[in-house]
CHARMM internal coordinates of N, CA and C (Angstrom, degrees):
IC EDIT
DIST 1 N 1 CA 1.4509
DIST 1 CA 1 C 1.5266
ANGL 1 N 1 CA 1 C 112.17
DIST 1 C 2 N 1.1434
ANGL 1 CA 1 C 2 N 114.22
DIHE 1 N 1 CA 1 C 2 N 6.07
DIST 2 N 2 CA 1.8520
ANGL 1 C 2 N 2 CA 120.51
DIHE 1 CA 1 C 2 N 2 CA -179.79
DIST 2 CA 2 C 1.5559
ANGL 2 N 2 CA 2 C 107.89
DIHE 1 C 2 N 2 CA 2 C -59.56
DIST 2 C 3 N 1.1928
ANGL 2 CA 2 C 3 N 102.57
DIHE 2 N 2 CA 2 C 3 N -36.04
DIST 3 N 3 CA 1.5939
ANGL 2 C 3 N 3 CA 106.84
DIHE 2 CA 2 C 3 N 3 CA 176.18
DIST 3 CA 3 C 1.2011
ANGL 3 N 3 CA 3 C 120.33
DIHE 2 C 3 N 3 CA 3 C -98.26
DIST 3 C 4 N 1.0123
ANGL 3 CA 3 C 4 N 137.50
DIHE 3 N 3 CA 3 C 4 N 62.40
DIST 4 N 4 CA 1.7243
ANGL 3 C 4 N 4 CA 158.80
DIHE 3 CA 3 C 4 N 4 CA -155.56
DIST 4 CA 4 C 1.3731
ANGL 4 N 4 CA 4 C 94.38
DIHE 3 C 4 N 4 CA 4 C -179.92
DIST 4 C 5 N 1.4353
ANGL 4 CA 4 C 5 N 146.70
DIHE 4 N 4 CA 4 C 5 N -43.11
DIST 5 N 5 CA 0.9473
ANGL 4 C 5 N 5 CA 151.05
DIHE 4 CA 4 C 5 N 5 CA -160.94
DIST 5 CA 5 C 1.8154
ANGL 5 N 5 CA 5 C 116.03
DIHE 4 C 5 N 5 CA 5 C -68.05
DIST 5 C 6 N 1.3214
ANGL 5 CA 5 C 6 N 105.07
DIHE 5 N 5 CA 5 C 6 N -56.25
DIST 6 N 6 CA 1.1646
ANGL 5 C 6 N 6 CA 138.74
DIHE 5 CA 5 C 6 N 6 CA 167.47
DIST 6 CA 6 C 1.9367
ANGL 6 N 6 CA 6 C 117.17
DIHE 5 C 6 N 6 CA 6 C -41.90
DIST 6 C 7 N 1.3969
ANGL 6 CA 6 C 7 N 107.42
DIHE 6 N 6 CA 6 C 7 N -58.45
DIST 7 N 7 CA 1.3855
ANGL 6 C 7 N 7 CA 128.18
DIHE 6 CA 6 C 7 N 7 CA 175.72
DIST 7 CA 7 C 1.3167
ANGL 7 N 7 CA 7 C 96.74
DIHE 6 C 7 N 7 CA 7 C -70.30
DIST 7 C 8 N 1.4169
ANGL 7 CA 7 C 8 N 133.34
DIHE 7 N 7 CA 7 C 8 N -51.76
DIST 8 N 8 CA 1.5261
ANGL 7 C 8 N 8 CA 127.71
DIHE 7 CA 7 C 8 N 8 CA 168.42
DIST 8 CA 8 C 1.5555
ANGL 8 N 8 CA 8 C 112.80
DIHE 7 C 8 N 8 CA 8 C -20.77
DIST 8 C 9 N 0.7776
ANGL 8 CA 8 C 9 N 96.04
DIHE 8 N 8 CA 8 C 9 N -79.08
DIST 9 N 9 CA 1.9469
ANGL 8 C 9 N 9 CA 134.15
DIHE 8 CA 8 C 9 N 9 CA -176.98
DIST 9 CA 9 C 1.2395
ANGL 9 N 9 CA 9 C 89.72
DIHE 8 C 9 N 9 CA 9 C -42.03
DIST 9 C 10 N 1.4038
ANGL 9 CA 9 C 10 N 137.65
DIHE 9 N 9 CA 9 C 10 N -64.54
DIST 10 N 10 CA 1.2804
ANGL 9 C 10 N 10 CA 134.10
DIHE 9 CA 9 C 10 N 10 CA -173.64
DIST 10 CA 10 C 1.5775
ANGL 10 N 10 CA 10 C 118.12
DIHE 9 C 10 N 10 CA 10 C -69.10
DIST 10 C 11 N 1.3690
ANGL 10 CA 10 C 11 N 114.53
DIHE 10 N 10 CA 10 C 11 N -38.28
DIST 11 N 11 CA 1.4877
ANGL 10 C 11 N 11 CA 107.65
DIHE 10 CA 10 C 11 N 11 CA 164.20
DIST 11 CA 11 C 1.0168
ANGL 11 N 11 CA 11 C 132.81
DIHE 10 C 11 N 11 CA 11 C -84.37
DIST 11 C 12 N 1.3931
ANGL 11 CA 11 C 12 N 114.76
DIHE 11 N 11 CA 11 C 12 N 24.74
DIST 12 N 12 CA 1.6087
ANGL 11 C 12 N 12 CA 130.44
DIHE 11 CA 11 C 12 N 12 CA -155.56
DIST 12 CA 12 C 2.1355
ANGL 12 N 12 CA 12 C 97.31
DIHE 11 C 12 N 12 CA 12 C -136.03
DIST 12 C 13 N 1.0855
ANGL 12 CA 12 C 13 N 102.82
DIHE 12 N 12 CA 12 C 13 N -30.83
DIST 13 N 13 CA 1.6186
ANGL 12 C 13 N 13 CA 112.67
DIHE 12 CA 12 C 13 N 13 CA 152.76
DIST 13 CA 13 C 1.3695
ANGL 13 N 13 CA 13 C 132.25
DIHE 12 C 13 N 13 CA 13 C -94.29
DIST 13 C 14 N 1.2135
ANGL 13 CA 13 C 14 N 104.79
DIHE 13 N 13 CA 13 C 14 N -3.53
DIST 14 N 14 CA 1.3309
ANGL 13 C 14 N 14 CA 125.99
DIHE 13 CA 13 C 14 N 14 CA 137.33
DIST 14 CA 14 C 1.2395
ANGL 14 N 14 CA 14 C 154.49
DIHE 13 C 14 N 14 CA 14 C -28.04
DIST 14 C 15 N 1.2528
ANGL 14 CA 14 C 15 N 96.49
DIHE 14 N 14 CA 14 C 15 N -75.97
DIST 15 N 15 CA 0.9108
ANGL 14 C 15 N 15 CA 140.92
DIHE 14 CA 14 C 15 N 15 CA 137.41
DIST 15 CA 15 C 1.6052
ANGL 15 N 15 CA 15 C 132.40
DIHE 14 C 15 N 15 CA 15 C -8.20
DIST 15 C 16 N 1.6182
ANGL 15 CA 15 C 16 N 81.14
DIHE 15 N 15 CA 15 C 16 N -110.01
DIST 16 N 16 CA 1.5796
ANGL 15 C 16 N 16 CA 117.36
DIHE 15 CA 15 C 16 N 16 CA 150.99
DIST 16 CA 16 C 1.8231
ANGL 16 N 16 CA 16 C 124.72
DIHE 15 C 16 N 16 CA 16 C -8.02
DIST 16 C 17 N 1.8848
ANGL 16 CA 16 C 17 N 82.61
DIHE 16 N 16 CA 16 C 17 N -56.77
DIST 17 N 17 CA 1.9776
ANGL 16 C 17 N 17 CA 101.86
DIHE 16 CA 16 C 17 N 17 CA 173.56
DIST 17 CA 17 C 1.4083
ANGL 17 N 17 CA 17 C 88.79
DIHE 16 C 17 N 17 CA 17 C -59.02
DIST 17 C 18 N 1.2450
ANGL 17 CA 17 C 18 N 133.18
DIHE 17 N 17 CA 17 C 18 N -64.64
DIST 18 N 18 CA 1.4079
ANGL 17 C 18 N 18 CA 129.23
DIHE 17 CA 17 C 18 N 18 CA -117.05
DIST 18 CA 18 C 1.8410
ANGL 18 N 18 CA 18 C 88.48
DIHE 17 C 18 N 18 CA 18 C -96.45
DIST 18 C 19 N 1.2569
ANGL 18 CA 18 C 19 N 117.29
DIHE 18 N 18 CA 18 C 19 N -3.37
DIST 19 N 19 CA 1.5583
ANGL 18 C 19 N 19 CA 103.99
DIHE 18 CA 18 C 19 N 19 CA 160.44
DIST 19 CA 19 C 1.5101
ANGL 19 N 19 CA 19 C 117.93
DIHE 18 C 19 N 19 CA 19 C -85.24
DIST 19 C 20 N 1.3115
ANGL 19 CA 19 C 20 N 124.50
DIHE 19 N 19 CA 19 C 20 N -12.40
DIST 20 N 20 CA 1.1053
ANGL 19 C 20 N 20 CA 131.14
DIHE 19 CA 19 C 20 N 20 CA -120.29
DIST 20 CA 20 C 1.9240
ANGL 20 N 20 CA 20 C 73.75
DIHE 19 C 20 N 20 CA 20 C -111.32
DIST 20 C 21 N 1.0382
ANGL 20 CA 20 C 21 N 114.84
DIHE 20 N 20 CA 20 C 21 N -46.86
DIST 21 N 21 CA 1.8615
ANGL 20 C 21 N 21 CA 125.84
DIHE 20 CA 20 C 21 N 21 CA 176.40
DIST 21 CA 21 C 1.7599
ANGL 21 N 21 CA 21 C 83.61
DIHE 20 C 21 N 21 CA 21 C 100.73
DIST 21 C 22 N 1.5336
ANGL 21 CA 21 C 22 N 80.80
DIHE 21 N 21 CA 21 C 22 N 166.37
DIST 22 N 22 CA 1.4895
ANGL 21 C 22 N 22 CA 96.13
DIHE 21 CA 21 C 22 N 22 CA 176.21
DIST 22 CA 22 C 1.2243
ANGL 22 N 22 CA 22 C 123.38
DIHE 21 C 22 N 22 CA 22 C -55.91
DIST 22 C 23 N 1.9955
ANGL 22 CA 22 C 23 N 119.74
DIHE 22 N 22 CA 22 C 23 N 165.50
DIST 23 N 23 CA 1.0140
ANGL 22 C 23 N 23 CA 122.18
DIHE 22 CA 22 C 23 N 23 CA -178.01
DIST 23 CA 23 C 1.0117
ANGL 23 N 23 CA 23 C 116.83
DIHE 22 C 23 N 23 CA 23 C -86.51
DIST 23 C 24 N 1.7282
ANGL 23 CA 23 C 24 N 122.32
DIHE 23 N 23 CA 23 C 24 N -179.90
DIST 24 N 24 CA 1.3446
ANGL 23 C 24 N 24 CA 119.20
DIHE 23 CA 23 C 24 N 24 CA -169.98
DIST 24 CA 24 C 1.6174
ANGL 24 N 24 CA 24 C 93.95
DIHE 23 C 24 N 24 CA 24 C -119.58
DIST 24 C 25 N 1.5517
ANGL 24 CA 24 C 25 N 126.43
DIHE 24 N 24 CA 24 C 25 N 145.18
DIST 25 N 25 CA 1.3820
ANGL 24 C 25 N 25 CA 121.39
DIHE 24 CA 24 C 25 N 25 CA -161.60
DIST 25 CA 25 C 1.5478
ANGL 25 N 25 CA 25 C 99.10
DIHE 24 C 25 N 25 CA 25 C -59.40
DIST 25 C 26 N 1.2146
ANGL 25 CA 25 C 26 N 139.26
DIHE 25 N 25 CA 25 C 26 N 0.50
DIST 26 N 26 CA 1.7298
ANGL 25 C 26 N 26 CA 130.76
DIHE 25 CA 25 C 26 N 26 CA -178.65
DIST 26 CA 26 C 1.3917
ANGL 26 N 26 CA 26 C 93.33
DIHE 25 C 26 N 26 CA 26 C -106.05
DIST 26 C 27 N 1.2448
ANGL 26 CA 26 C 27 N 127.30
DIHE 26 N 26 CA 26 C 27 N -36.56
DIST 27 N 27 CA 1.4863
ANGL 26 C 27 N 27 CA 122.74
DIHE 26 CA 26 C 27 N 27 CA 165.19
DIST 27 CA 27 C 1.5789
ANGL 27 N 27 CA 27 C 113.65
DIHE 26 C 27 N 27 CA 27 C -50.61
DIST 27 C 28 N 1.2422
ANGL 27 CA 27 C 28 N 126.59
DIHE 27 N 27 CA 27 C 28 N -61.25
DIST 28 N 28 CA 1.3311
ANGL 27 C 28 N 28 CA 126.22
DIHE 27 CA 27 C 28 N 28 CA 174.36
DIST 28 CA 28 C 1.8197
ANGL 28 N 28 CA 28 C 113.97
DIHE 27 C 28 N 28 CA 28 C -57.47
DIST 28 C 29 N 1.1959
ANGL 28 CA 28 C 29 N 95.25
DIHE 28 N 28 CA 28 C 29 N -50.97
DIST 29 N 29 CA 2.1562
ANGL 28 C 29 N 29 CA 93.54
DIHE 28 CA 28 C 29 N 29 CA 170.03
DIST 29 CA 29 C 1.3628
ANGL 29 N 29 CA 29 C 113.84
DIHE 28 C 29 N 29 CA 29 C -44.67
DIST 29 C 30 N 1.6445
ANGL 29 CA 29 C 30 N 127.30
DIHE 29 N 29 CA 29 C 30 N -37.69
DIST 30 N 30 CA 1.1158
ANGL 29 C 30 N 30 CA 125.74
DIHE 29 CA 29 C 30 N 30 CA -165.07
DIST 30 CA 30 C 1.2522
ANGL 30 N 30 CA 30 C 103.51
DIHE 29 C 30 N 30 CA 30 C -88.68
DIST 30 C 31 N 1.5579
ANGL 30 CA 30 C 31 N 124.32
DIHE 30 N 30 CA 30 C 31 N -33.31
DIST 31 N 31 CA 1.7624
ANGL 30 C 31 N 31 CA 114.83
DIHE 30 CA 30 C 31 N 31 CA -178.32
DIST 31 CA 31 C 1.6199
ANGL 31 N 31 CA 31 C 112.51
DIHE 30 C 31 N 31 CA 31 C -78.68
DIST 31 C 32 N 1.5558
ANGL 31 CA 31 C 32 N 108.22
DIHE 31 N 31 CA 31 C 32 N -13.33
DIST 32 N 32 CA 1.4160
ANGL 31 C 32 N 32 CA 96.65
DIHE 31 CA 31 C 32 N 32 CA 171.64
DIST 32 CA 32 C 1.9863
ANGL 32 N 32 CA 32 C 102.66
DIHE 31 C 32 N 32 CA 32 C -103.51
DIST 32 C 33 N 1.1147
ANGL 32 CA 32 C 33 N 124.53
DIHE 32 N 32 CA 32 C 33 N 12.93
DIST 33 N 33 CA 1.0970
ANGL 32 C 33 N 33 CA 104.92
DIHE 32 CA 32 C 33 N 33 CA 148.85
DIST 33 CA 33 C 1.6097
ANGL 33 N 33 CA 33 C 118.60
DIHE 32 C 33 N 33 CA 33 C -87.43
DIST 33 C 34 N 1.1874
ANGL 33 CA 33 C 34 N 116.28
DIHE 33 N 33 CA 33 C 34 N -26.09
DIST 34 N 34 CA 1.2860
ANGL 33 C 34 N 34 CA 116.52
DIHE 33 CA 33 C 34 N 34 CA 154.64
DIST 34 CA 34 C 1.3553
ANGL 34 N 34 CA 34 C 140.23
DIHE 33 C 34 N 34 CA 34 C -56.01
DIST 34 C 35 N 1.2134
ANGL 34 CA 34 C 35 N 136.12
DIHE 34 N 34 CA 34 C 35 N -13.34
DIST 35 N 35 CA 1.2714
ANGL 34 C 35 N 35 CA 158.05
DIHE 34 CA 34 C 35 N 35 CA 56.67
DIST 35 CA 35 C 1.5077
ANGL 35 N 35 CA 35 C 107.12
DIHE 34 C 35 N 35 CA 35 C 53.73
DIST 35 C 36 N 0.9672
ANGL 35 CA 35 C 36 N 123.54
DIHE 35 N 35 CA 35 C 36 N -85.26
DIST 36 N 36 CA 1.5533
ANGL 35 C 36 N 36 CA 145.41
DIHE 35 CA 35 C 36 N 36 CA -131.54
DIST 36 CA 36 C 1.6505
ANGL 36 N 36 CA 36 C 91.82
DIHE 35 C 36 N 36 CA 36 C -108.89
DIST 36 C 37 N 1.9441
ANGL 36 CA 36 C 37 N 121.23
DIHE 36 N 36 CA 36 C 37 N -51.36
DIST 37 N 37 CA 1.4601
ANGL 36 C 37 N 37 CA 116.22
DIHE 36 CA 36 C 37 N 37 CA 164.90
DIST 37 CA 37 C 1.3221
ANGL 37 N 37 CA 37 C 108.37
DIHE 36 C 37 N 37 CA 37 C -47.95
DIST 37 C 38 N 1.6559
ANGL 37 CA 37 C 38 N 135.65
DIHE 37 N 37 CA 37 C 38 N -58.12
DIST 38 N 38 CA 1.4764
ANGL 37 C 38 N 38 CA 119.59
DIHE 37 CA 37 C 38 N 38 CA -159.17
DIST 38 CA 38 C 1.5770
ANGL 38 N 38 CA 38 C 104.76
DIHE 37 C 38 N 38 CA 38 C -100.16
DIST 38 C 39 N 1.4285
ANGL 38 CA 38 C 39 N 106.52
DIHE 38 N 38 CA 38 C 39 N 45.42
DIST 39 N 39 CA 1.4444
ANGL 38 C 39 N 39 CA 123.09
DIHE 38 CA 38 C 39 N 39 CA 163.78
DIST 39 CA 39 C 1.2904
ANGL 39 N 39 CA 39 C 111.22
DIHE 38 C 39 N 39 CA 39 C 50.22
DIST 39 C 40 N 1.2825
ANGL 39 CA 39 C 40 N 131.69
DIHE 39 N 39 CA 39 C 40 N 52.56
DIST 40 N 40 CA 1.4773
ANGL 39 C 40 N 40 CA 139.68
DIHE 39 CA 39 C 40 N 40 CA 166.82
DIST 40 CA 40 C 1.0057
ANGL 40 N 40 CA 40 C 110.81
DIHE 39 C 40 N 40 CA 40 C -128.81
DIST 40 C 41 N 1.5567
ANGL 40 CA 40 C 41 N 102.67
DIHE 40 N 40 CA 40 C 41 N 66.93
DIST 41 N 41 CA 1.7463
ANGL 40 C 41 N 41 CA 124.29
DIHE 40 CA 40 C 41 N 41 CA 160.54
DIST 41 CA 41 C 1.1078
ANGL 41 N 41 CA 41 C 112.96
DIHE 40 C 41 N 41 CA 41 C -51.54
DIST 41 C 42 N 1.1802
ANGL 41 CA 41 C 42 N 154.49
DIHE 41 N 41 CA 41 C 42 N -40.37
DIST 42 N 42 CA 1.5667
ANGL 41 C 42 N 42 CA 141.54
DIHE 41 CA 41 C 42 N 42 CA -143.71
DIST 42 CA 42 C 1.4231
ANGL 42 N 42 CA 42 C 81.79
DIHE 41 C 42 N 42 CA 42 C -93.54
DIST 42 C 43 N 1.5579
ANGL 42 CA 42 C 43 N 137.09
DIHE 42 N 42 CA 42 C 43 N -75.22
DIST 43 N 43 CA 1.4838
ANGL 42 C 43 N 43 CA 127.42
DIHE 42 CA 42 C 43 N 43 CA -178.31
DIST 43 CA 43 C 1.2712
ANGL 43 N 43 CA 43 C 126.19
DIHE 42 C 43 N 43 CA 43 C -44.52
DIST 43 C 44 N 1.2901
ANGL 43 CA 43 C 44 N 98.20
DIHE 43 N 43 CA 43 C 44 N -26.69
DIST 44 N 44 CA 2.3499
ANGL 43 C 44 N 44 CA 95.56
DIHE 43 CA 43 C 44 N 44 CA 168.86
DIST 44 CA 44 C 1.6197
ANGL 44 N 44 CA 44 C 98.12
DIHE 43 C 44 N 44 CA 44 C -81.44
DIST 44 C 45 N 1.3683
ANGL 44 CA 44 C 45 N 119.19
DIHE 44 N 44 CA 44 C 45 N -34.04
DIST 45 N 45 CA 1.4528
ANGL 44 C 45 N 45 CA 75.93
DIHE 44 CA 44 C 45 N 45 CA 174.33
DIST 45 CA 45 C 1.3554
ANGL 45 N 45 CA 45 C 131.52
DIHE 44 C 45 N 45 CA 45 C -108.03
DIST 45 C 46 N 1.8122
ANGL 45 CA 45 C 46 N 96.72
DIHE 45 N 45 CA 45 C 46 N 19.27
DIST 46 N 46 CA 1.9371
ANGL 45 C 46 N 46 CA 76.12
DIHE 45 CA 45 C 46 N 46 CA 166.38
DIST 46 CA 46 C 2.1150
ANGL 46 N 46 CA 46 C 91.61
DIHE 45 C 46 N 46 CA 46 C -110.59
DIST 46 C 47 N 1.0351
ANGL 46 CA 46 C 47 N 104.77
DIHE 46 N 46 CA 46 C 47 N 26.69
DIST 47 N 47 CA 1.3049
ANGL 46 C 47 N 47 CA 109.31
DIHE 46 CA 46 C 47 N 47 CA 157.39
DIST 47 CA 47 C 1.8154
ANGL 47 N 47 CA 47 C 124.42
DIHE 46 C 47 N 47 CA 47 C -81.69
DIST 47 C 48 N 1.6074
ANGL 47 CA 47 C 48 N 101.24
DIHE 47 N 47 CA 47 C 48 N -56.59
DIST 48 N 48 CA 1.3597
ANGL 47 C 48 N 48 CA 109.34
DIHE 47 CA 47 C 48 N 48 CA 170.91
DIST 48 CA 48 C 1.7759
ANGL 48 N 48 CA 48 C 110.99
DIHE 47 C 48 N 48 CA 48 C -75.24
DIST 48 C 49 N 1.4306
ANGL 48 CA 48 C 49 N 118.39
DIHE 48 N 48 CA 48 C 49 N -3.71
DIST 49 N 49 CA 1.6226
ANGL 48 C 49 N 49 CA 111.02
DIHE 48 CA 48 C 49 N 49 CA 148.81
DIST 49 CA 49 C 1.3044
ANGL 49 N 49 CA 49 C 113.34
DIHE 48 C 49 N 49 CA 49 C -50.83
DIST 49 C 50 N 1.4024
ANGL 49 CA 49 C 50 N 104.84
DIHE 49 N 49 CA 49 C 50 N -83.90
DIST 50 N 50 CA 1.6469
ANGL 49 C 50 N 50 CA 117.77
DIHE 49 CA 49 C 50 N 50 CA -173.96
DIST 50 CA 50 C 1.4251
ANGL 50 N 50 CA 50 C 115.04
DIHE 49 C 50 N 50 CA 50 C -28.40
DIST 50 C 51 N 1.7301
ANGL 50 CA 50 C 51 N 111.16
DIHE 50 N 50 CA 50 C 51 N -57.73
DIST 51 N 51 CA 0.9483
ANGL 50 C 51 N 51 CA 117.97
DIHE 50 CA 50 C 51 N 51 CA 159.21
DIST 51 CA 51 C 1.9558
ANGL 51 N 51 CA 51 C 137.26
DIHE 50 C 51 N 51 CA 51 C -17.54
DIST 51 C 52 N 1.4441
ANGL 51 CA 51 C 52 N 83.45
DIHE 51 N 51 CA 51 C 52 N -64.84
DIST 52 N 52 CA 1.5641
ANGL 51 C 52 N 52 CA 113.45
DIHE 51 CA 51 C 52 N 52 CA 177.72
DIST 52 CA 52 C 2.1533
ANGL 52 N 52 CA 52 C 94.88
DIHE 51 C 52 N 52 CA 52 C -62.64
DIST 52 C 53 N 0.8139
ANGL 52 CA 52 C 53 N 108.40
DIHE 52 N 52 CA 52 C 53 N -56.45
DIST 53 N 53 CA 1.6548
ANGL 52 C 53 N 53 CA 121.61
DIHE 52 CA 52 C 53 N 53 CA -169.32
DIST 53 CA 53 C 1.4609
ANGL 53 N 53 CA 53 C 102.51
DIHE 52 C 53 N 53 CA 53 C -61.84
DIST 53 C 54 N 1.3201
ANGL 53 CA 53 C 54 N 122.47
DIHE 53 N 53 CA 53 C 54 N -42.99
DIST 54 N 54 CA 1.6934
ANGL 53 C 54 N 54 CA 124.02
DIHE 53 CA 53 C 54 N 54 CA 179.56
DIST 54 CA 54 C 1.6262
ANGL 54 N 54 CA 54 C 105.91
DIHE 53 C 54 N 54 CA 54 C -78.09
DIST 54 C 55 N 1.0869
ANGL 54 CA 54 C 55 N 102.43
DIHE 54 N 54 CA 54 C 55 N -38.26
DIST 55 N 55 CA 1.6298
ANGL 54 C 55 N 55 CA 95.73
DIHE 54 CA 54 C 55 N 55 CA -175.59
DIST 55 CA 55 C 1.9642
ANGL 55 N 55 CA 55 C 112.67
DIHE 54 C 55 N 55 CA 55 C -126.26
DIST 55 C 56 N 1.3385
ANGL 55 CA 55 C 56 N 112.76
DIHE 55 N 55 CA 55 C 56 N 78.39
DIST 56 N 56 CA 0.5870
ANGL 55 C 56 N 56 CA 109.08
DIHE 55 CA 55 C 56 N 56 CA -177.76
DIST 56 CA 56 C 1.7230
ANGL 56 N 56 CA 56 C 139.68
DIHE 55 C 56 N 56 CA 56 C -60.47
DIST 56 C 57 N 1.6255
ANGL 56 CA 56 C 57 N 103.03
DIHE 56 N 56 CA 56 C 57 N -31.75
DIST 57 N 57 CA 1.0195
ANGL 56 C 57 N 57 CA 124.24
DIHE 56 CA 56 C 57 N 57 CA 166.43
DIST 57 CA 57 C 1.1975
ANGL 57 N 57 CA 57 C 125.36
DIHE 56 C 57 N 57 CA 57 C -73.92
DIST 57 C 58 N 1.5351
ANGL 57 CA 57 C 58 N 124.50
DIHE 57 N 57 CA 57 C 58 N -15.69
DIST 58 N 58 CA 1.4960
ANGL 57 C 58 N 58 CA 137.45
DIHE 57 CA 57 C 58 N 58 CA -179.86
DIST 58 CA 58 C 1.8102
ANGL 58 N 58 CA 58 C 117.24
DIHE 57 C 58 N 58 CA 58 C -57.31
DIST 58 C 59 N 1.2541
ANGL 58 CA 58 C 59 N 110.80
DIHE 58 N 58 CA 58 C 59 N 90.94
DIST 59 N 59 CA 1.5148
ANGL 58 C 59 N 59 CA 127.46
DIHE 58 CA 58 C 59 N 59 CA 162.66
DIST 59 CA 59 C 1.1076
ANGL 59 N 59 CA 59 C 115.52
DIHE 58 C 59 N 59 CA 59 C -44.11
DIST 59 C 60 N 1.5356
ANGL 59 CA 59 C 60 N 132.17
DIHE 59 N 59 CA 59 C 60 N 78.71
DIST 60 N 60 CA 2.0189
ANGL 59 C 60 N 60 CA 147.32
DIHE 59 CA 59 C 60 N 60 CA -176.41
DIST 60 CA 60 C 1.7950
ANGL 60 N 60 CA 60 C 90.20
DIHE 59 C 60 N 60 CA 60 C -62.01
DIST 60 C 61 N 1.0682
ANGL 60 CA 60 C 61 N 132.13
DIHE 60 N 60 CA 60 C 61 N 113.97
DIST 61 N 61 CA 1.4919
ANGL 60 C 61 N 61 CA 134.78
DIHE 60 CA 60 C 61 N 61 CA 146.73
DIST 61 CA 61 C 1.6391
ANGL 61 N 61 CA 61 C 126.32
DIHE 60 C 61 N 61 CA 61 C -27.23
DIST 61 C 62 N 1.2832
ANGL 61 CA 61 C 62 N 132.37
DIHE 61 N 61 CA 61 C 62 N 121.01
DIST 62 N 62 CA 1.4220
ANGL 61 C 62 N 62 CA 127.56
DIHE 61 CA 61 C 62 N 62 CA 178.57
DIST 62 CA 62 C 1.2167
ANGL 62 N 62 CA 62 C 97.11
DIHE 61 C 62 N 62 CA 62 C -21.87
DIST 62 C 63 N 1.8496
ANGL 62 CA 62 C 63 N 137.99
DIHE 62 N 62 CA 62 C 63 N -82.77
DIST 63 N 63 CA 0.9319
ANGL 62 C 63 N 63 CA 155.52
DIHE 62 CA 62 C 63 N 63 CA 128.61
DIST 63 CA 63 C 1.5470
ANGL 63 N 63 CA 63 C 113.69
DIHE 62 C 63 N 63 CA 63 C 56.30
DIST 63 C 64 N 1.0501
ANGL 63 CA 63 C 64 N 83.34
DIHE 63 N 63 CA 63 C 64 N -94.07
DIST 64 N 64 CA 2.0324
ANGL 63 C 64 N 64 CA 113.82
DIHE 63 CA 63 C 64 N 64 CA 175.48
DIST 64 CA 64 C 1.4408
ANGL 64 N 64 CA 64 C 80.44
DIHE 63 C 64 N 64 CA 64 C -47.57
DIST 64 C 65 N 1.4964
ANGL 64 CA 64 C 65 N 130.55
DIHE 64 N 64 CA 64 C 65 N -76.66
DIST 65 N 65 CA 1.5156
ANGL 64 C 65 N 65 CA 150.36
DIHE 64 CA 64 C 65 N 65 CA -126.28
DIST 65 CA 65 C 1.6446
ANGL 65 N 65 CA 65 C 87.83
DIHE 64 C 65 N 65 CA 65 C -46.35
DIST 65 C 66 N 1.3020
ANGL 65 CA 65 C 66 N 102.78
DIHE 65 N 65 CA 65 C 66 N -44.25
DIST 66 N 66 CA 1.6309
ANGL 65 C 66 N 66 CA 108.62
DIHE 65 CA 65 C 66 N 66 CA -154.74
DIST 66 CA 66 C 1.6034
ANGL 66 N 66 CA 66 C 103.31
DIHE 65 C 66 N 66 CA 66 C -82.68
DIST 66 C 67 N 1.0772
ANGL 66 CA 66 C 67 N 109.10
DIHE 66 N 66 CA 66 C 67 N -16.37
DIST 67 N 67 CA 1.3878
ANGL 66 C 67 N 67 CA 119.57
DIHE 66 CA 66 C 67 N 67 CA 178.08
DIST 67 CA 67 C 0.9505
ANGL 67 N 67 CA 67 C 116.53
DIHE 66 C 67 N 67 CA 67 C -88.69
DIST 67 C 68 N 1.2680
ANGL 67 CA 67 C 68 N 134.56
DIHE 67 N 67 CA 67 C 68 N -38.78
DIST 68 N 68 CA 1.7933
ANGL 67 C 68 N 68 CA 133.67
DIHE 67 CA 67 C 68 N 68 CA -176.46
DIST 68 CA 68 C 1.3437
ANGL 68 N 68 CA 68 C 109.98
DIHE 67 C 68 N 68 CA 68 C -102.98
DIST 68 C 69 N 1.7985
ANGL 68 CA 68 C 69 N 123.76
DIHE 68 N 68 CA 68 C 69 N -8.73
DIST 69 N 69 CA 1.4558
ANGL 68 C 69 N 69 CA 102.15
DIHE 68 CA 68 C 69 N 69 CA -167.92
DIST 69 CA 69 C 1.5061
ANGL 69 N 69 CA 69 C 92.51
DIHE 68 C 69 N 69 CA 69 C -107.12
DIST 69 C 70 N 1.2724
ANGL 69 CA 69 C 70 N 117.26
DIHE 69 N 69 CA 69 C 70 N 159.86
DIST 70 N 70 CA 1.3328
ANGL 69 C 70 N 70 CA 136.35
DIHE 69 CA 69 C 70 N 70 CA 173.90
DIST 70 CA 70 C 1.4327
ANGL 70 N 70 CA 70 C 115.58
DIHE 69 C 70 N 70 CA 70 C -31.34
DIST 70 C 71 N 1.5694
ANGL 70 CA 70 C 71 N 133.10
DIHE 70 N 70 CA 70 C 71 N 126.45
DIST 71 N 71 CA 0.8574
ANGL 70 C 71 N 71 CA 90.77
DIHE 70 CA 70 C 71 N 71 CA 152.37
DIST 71 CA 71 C 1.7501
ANGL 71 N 71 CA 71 C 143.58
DIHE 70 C 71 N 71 CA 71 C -112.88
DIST 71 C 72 N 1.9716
ANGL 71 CA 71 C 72 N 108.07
DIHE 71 N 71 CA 71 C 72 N -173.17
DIST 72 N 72 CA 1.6175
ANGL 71 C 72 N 72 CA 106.38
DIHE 71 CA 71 C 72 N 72 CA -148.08
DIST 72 CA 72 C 1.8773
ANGL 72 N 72 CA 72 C 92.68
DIHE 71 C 72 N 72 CA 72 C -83.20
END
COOR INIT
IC SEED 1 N 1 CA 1 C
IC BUILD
């Protein structure tokens, strides 16, 4: 049953998000700078896509900038 366990956990944070209501675009900047600290670049950046695609008009702060974009 170790592997039942696992999917638990995942539909159970799931969940969890989906009480929580949607994020707020500084809410989403901050989980993909989090993202990017525990070195899971490839998901920050097709995170800060979506990102980029939902809010197109959304002005990212120098700040943020350095935090969510890849780095050079």
């Amino acid at each position: 049953m170790a592997t039942a366990r696992p999917q638990a956990k995942v539909q159970e944070s799931r969940a969890v998000a989906s009480l929580a209501g949607p994020l707020t675009p500084e809410q989403l900047l901050e989980r993909i700078a989090e993202l990017r600290k525990e070195g899971r670049h490839d998901e920050a950046d097709k995170a800060l896509e979506e990102f980029r695609k939902q809010y197109p008009s959304y002005r990212i702060s120098e700040e943020m900038l350095k935090k969510v974009e890849r780095p050079k």
